[in-house]
C-alpha positions as CSV (number, residue, x, y, z in Angstrom):
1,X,-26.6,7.9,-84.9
2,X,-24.7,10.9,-86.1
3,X,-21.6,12.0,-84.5
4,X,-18.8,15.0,-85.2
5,X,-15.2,14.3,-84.3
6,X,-12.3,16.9,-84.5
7,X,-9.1,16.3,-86.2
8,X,-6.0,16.8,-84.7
9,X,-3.3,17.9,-86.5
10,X,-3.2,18.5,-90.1
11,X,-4.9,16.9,-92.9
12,X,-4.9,18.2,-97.0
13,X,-8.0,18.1,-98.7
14,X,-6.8,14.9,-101.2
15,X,-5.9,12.8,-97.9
16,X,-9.3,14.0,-96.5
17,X,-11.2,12.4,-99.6
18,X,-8.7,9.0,-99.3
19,X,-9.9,9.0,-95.7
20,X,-12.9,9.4,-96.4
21,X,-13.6,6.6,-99.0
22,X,-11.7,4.9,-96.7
23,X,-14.0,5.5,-93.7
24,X,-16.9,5.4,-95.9
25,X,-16.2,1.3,-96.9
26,X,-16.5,0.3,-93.0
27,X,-19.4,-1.8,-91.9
28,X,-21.6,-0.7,-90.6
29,X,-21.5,2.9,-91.7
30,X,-24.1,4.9,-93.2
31,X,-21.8,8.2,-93.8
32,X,-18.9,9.4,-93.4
33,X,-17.2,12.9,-94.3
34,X,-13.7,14.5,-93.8
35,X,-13.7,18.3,-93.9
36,X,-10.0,19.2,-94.2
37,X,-11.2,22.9,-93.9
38,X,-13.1,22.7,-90.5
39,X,-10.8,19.8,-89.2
40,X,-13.8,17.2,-88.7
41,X,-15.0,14.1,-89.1
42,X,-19.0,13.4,-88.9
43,X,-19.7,10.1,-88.7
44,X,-23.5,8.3,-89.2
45,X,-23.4,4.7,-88.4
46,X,-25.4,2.2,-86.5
47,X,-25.8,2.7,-82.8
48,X,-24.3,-0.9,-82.6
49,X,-21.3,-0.3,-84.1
50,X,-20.6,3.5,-83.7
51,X,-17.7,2.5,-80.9
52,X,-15.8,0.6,-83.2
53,X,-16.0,2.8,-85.9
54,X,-15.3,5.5,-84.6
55,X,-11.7,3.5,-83.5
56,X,-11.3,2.2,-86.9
57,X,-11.9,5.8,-88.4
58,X,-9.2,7.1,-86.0
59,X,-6.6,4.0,-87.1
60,X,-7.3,4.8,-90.5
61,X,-6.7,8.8,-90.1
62,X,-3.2,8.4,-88.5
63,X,-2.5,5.2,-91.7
64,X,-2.9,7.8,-93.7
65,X,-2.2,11.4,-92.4
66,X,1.3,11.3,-90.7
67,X,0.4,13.6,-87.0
68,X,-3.6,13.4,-87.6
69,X,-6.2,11.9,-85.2
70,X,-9.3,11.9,-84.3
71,X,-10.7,13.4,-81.0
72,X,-11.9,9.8,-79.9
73,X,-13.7,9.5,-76.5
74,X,-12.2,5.8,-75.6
């Protein structure tokens, strides 16, 4: 399962690749990018676990971008 998020608020391009590592070394996901151009966040993980990572991507995104989020359906 593949999924786009928006980011709220700002992110710079060297947080974006720290997120995504970051987001990247969760189980359970497949892929992960952070495009501090577009302001997203696509997600692939397994359909099993796409809830929680997608909460876990958000957590990490506000760790490390003071204002940032993620557009999270919760």
């Amino acid at each position: 399962m593949t999924k786009a998020y928006p980011i709220k608020g700002q992110v710079c391009a060297a947080c974006a690749a720290r997120v995504e590592k970051k987001i990247a070394a969760l189980p359970g996901v497949i892929f992960a990018r952070v495009n501090a151009l577009t302001k997203k966040v696509t997600l692939e993980a397994a359909p099993e676990r796409f809830p929680d990572v997608a909460l876990e991507a958000d957590r990490i995104l506000r760790r490390e971008e003071d204002g940032a989020s993620l557009v999270v359906d919760r």
